[in-house]
C-alpha positions in Angstrom: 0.0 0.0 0.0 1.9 3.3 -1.1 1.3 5.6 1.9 1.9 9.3 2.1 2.5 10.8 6.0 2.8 14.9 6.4 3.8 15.7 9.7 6.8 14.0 10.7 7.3 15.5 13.9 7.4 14.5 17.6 4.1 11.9 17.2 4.7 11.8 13.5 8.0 10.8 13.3 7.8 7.7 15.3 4.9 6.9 13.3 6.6 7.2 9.9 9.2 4.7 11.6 6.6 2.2 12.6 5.4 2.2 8.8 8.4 2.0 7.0 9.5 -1.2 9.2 6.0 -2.5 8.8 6.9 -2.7 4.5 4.7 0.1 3.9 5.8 2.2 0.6 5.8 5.5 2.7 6.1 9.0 1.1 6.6 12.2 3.7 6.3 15.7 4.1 7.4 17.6 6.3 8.8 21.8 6.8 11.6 20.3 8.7 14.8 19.1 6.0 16.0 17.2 9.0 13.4 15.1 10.3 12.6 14.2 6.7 16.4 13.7 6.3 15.6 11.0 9.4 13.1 9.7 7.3 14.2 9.0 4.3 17.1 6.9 6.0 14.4 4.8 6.8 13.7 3.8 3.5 10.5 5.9 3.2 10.6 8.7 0.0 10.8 12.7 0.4 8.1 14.3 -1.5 8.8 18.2 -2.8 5.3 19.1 -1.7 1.6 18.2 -0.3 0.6 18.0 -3.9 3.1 15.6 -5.1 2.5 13.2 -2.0 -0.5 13.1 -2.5 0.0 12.4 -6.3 1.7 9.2 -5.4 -0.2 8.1 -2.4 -3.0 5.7 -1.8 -3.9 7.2 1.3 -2.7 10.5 2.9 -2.1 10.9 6.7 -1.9 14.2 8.2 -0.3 14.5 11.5 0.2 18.6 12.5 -0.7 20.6 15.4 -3.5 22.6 14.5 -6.1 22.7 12.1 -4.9 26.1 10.5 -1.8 23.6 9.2 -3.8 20.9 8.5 -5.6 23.7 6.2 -2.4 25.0 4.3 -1.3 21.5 3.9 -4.9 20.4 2.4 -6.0 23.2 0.2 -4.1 25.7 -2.2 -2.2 25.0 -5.8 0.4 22.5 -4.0 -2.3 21.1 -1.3 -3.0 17.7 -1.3 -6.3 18.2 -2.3 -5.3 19.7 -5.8 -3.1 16.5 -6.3 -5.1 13.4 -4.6 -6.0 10.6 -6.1 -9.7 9.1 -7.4 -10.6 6.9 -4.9 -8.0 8.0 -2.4 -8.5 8.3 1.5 -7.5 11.1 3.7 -6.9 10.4 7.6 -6.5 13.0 9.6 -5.0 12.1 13.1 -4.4 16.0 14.3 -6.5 17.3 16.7 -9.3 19.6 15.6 -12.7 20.7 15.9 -15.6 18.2 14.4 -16.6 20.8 12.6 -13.4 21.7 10.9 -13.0 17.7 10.4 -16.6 17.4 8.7 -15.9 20.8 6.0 -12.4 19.0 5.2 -14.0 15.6 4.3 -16.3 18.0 2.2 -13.8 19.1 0.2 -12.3 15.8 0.0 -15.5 14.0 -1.3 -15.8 16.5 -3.9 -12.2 15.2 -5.2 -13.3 11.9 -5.1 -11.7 10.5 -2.2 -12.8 9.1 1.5 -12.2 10.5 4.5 -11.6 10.1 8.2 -11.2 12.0 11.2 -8.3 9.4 13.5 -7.0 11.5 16.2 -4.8 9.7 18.8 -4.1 9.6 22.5 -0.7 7.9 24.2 1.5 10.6 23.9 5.1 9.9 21.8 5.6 6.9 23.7 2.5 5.7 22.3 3.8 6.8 19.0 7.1 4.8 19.0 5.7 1.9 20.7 2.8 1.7 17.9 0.1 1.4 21.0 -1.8 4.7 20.3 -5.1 4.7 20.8 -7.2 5.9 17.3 -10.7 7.3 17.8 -11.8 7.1 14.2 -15.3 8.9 12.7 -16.1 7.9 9.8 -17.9 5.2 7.7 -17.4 1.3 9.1 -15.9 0.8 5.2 -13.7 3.1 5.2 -12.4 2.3 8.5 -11.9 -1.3 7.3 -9.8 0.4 4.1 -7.6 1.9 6.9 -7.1 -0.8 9.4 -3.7 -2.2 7.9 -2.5 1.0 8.9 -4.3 1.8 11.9 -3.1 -1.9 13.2 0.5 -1.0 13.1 0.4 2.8 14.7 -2.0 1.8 17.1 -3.0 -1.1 20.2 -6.9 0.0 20.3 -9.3 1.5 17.3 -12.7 3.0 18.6 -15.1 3.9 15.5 -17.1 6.3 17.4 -19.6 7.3 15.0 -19.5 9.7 11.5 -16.5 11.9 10.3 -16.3 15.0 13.1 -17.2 12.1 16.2 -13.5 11.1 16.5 -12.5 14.9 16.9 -15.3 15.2 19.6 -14.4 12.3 21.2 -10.9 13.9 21.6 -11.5 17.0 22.6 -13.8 15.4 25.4 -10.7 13.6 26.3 -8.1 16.2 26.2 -11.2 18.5 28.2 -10.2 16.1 31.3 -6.9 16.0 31.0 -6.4 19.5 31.1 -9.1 20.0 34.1 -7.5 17.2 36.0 -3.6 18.4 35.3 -5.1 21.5 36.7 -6.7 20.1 39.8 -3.2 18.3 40.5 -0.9 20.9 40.5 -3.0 23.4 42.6 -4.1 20.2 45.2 0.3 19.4 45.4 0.7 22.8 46.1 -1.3 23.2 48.8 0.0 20.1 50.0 3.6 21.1 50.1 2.5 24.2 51.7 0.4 22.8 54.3 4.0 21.0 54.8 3.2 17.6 53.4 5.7 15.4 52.5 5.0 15.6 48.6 6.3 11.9 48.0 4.2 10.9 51.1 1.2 13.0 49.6 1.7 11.1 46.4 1.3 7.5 47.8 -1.7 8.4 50.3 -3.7 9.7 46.9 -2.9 7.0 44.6 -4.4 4.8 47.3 -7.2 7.4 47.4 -10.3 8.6 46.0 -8.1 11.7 44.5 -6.0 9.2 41.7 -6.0 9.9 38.5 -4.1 9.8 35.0 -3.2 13.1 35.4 -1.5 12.3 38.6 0.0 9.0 37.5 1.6 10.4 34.3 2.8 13.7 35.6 3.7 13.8 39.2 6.6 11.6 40.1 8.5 11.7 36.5 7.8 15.6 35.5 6.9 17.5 38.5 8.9 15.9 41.4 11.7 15.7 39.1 11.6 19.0 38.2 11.5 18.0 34.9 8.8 19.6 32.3 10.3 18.7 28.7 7.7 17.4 26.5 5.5 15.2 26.4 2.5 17.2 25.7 2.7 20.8 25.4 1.4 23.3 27.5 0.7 25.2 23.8 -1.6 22.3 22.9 -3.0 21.5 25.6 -3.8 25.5 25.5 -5.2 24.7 21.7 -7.4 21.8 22.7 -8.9 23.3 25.6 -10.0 26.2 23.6 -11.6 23.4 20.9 -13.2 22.5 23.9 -14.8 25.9 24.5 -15.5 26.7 21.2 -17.2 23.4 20.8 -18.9 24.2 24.0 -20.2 27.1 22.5 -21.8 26.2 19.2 -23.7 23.3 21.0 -24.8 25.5 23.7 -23.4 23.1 26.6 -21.4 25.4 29.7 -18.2 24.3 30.2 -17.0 26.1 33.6 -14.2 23.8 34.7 -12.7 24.3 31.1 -12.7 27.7 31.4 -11.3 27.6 34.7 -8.4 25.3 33.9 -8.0 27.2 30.4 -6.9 30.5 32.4 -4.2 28.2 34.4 -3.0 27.2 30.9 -3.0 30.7 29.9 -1.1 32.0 32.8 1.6 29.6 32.1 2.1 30.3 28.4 2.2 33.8 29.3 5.0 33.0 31.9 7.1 31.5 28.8 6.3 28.0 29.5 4.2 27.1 26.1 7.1 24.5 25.3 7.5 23.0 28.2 5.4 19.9 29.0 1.4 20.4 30.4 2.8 19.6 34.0 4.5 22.6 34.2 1.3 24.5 34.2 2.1 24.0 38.0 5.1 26.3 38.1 3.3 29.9 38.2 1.4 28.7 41.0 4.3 27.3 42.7 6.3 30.7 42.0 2.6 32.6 43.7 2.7 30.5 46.9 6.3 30.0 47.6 6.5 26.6 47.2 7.9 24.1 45.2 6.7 20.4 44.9 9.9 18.2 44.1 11.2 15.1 45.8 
């Protein structure tokens, strides 16, 4: 199956990897001369532009960090969608809004070609492992068509419903994370400055009614650490929470713990810590109280 990935970054890259030592014929894209440098030592091919991927690809991936990428990559005289195939299929595995997924596969049906909305969860260790999980929207067909593919990036594939469910479906996700990486760093702070014992803290909560994901993933190896290299991005973490809003929004649903965690998220990026893993959204408060939460 000739394969074309664009956005062979932190997730992508890996994934690009995984495909190429699967025996996929793999065609990239990326802005970045090195990491498609990386690639193409991998045996996969380095195509000029979006256009000419897609010229040579039975199916197109899209892997970028925002759906205003996704959009320059898709549309315009070297977009993929001036260059894909009859019969083609499109995945998109960023994270966006369902309703930016559902006017993309639009514009891809009117080219002929299928489309899904695949968005992942597991981080970059996910990613090199191959155990992502995919939520996919889109027609039980055209998942089938994808499965080879979806079988080698990923360990579990939800089909959650039409083309856009698989963007909700993530945003719902990436809602909690971001409300419950929040909820951690503001509950460890107070902790530490009630004069806890943070690693102490740590084990009476994980025993506790207070556990979660959030608290698994991010405490011992980032935050006590001191450590807050990506990861996941406090910038998209920022992103999906406002998805989340915006979504909110157009289906009239309040989302006040969102907004609440958004502002954290905000207050962090504005302290220069965009970059840095989400679990650093804990530093600002740290630097407020006079506290720091390491072991």
């Amino acid at each position: 199956m000739q394969v074309g990935l664009i956005g062979i970054g932190a997730m992508g890259g890996p994934m690009a990897v995984n495909l190429c030592q699967a025996g996929f014929d793999l065609a990239v894209y990326d802005v970045n001369e090195e990491a498609v440098r990386r690639l193409t030592a991998q045996g996969a091919t380095a195509a000029a532009t979006p256009k000419e991927l897609a010229k040579v690809s039975e199916v197109v991936i899209t892997m970028l960090p925002n759906f205003q990428i996704v959009s320059s990559v898709m549309e315009g005289t070297d977009g993929v969608l001036s260059g894909i195939r009859d019969g083609s299929l499109v995945i998109d595995m960023s994270t966006v809004a369902p309703y930016q997924a559902r006017a993309m596969a639009a514009q891809a049906a009117q080219r002929g070609a299928a489309y899904l909305d695949a968005p992942v969860s597991g981080g970059v260790a996910g990613a090199k492992q191959g155990t992502l999980t995919i939520m996919v929207g889109g027609s039980d067909e055209t998942v089938d068509r994808a499965m080879p593919i979806f079988g080698v990036l990923g360990r579990k594939v939800y089909r959650v419903g039409d083309v856009g469910s698989g963007a909700a479906i993530k945003l719902v996700n990436n809602l909690l994370l971001g409300v419950n990486t929040a909820a951690v760093a503001e509950a460890l702070v107070l902790g530490v400055k009630a004069g806890l014992n943070p690693r102490v803290l740590l084990d009476v909560i994980r025993s506790s009614s207070g556990d979660s994901y959030a608290l698994k993933a991010k405490a011992d190896v980032f935050i006590l650490e001191g450590k807050f290299e990506p990861g996941f991005a406090i910038d998209l973490q920022y992103k999906d929470l406002e998805l989340a809003a915006q979504t909110g929004k157009e289906l009239g649903v309040p989302l006040f713990m969102t907004g609440l965690a958004q502002q954290l998220f905000e207050q962090a990026r504005a302290a220069g810590l965009g970059s840095k893993d989400i679990s650093a959204v804990i530093k600002p408060l740290e630097k407020l109280i006079g506290v720091e939460v390491r072991g």
